[in-house]
N, C-alpha and C positions, 0 to 999 in steps of 0.2 A: 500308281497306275489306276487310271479309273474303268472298271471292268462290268460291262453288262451281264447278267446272269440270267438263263432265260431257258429254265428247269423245276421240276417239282422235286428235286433232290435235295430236302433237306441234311440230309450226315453228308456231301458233300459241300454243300452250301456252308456249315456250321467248318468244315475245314481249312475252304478259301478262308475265312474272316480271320483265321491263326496266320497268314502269312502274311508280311509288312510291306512286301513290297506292292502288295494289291491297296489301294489306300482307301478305294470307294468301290462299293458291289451294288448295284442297281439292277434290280430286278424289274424285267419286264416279262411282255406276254406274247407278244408278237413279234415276226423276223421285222414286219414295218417299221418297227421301234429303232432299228440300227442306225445309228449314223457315224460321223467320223469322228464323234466327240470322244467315243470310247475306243482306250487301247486293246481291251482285249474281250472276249467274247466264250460265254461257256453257256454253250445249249445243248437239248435232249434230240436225239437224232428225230422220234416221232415220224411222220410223214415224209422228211425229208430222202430226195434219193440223191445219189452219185451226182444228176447234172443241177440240180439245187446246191450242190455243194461248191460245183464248180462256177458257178454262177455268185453264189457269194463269196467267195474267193476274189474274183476279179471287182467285184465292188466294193470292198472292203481290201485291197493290198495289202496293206499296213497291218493291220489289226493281227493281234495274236487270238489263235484259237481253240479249242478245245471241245470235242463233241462226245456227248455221254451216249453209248450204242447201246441199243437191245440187243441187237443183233448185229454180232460180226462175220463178212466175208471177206473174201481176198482180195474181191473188186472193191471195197468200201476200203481197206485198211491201205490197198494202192492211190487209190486215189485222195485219199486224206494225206498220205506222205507226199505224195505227188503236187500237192497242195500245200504243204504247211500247217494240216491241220493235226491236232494232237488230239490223237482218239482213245477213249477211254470204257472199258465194262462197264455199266451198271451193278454190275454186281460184287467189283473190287471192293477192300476195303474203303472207308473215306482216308485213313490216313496213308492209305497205296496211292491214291488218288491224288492229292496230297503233294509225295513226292514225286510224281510221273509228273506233276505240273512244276515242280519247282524247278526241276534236272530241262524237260521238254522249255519252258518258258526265260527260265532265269541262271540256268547253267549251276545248278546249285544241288551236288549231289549228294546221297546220302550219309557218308564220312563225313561232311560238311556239316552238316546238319547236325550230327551225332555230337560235332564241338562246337554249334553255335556260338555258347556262350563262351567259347575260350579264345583269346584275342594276343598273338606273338608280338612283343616287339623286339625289334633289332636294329643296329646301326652299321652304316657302311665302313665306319673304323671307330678305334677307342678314342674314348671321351667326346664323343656326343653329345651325351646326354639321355640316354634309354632310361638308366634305371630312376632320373629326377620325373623324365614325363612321365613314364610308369606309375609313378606316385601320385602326381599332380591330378592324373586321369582316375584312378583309385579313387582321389579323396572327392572329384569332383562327381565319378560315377552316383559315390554313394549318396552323395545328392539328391537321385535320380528316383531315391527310396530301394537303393540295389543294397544287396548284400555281396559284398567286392574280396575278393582275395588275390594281393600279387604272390606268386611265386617265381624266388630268385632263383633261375637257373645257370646262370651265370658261371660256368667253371674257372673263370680266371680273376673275376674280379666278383668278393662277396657282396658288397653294395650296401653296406653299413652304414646307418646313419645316424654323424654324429652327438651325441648325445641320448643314445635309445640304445640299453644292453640288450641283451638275450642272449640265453646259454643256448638256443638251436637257429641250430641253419641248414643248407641243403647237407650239404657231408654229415652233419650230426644224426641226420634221420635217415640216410639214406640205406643203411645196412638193415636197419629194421624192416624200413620198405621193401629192398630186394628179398628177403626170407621169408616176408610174407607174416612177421608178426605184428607190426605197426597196423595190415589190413585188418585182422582180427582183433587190434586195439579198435578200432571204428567200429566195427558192429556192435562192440559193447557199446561204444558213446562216440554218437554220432557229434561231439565237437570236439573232436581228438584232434585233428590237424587246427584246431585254430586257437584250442589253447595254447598251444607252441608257438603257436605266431606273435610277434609283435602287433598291438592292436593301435591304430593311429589315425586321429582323424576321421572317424568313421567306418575304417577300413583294416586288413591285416595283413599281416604282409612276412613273407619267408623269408628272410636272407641268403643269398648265395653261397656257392663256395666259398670255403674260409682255408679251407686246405692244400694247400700250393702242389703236395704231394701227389691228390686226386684229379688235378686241373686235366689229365692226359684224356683223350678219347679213348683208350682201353679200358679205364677202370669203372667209370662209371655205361649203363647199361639203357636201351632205349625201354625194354620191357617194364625196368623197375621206372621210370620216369613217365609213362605211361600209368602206373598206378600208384602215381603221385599225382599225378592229373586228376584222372579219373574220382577218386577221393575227393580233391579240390570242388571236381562240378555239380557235387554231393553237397557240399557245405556251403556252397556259395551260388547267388545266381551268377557273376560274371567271375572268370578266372583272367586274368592277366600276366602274362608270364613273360617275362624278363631276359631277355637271350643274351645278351650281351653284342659283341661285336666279331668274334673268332666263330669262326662258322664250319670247321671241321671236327666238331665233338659232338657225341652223343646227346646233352642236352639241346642243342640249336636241331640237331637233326630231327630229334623227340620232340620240340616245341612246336617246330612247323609244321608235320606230320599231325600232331594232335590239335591245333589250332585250325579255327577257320578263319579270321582273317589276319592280314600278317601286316602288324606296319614296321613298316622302313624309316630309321629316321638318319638323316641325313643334315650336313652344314653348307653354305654358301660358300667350298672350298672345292680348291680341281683335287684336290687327295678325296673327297666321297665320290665323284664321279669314276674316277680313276682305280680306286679300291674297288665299289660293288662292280664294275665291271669284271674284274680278274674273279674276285667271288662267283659273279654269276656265271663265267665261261668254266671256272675249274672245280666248283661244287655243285652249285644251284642247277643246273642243268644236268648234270648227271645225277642231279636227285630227283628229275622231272619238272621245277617248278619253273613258270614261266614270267615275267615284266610282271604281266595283267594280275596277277594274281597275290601282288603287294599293293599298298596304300602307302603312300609319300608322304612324311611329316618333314616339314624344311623347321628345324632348332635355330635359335639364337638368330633368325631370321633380320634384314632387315635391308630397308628398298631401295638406299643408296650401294648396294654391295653391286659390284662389279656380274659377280655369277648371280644372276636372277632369276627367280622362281621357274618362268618361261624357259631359261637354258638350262636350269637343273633337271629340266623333269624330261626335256627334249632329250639329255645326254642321259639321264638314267632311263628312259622308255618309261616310267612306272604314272600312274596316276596322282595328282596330289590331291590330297585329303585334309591340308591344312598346316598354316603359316606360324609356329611359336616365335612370338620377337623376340628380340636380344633385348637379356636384363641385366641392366648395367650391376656389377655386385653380389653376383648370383652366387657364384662362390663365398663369399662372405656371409651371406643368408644362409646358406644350406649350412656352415660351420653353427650359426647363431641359431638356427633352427629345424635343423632338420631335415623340411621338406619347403623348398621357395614358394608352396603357392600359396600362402598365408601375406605374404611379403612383395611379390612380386609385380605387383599391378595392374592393373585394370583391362588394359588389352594384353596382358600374357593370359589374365585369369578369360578373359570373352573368348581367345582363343584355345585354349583347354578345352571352355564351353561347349563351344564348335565341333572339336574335333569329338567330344563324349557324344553329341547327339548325333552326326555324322555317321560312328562307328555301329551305334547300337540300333541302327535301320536296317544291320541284318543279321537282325534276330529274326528268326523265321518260321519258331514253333516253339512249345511247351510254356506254362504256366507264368509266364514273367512278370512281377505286380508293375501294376501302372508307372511310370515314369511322373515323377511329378515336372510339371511345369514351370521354367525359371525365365520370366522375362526378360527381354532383350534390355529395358532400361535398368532392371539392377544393374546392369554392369556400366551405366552412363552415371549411375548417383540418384536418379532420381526415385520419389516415394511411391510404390505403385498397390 
């Protein structure tokens, strides 16, 4: 969004520039300066009154806005709603400021915010393929110059990959988590959760459930899965957590709750359409969440399949966010190695790509090191 600024507010000024979905801030000095190049609009109220407002209102429709007040009355703060306009103290914090613009402009609340960097996936039924793109997106984040952590929540299925032991997994750590002494093993050493971890690729990663016995929604708890997160967002800039596809357990419940965006990954079959439908009328909705509020990953995709993109997304309601092809052998790789995106080709790995830079547009605050840049022609072959 390229957004006019057109204030002496530097600690608000220095705030816009932390949020991504603003892409350009252009400071100017005059209301003349407006035109309809720019989406959104943040000036200092100054001079202006009520019918200057209302006036730029009608010249400017479209445009989102935001006025910094000296002074607030009840005529100005009606008239700004009355308008569309989102007004703001001078004298809040910048980071109040901040979020009153993200919630007011971008629908992006503060719980949101709090788990930026933590990203659920989930699939409409088993065997998808969650916990391989989980991976694939891990290795490719950390690309990115991230420091990436999956955590396998997974109560029914561990997600072990063959060839790579480890003696812990979700159940191995989870008693210490719920008691509260694994938290006080962290403060001693702030890389306690990742030496546990398998480290792969760049990346490190929990393993799931291994315990058939704890798989039930009773035993495990959303509080302690909560600071198991929590922890995670500590050690790592991005958290990716691994839900699996059974959606009435405490960690699916705990993942989505503590995540900010949720992808859905789904196949070119009437069984995913058919499934997250009965999910979303007999869980998802009595836990609040709504279509909008997932991202669509279409798995093993591919353009002669009957169910196409266009009718998956019509019958799931949900947005798509990106196409993984079907790779012939995929199962066979993952035996021979692991994790298939080492293996898998060119346009499975360009779509990974896709979907990593896609996802991480909404980051929306705190310290995140630059993202390096990976050209479109690596992934054609050519030398750049």
């Amino acid at each position: 969004m390229k957004v006019a600024f057109m204030s002496q507010n530097t600690g608000f000024e220095a705030s816009i520039e932390k949020i991504n979905q603003i892409t350009e801030l252009i400071k100017i000095s005059d209301v003349g300066e407006i035109t309809h190049r720019y989406e959104g609009l943040i000036f200092d109220q100054t001079n202006l009154d009520t019918v200057d407002l209302i006036n730029l209102r009608d010249q400017f429709p479209e445009v989102k806005m935001a006025m910094i007040a000296q002074v607030l009355s009840e005529t100005l703060i009606n008239v700004c709603h009355g308008n569309n306009i989102t007004v703001i103290h001078e004298k809040v914090p910048s980071n109040e400021f901040m979020k009153v613009l993200l919630l007011e402009w971008f629908g992006i609340e503060k719980r949101r915010m709090d788990y930026n960097t933590v990203f659920s996936l989930s699939g409409t039924h088993s065997q998808v393929g969650v916990t391989q793109l989980a991976l694939c997106l891990a290795s490719e984040l950390s690309s990115f110059n991230l420091k990436v952590g999956v955590l396998g929540l997974n109560q029914y299925n561990a997600g072990d990959i063959p060839g790579k032991e480890t003696d812990y997994s979700f159940d191995s750590l989870y008693a210490s988590i719920e008691n509260g002494i694994f938290e006080k093993e962290y403060q001693r050493d702030k890389n306690k959760l990742k030496s546990l971890m398998l480290e792969l690729d760049g990346f490190y990663y929990l393993v799931g459930n291994r315990d058939k016995r704890f798989a039930s929604e009773s035993f495990y708890n959303m509080e302690a899965i909560q600071k198991l997160i929590e922890i995670a967002k500590q050690e790592f800039d991005i958290v990716l957590l691994d839900l699996g596809s059974i959606y009435d357990t405490a960690s699916v419940v705990a993942g989505l709750k503590y995540s900010t965006t949720h992808l859905l990954v789904a196949t070119q079959q009437d069984i995913s359409a058919r499934n997250f439908k009965q999910i979303r009328n007999q869980i998802l909705k009595e836990l609040g969440y709504t279509e909008d509020q997932f991202q669509l990953i279409i798995n093993k995709h591919s353009v002669n399949a009957a169910y196409n993109a266009r009718l998956l997304t019509d019958q799931l309601g949900i947005p798509l966010v990106g196409r993984v092809p079907y790779v012939p052998g995929a199962e066979d790789i993952e035996i021979a190695h692991g994790i298939i995106w080492n293996e898998a080709g060119k346009p499975f790995n360009k779509a990974i790509h896709t979907i990593a830079r896609a996802i991480t547009t909404s980051l929306v605050e705190g310290n995140m090191p630059k993202l390096k840049k990976k050209s479109f022609f690596s992934f054609m072959g050519a030398n750049v």
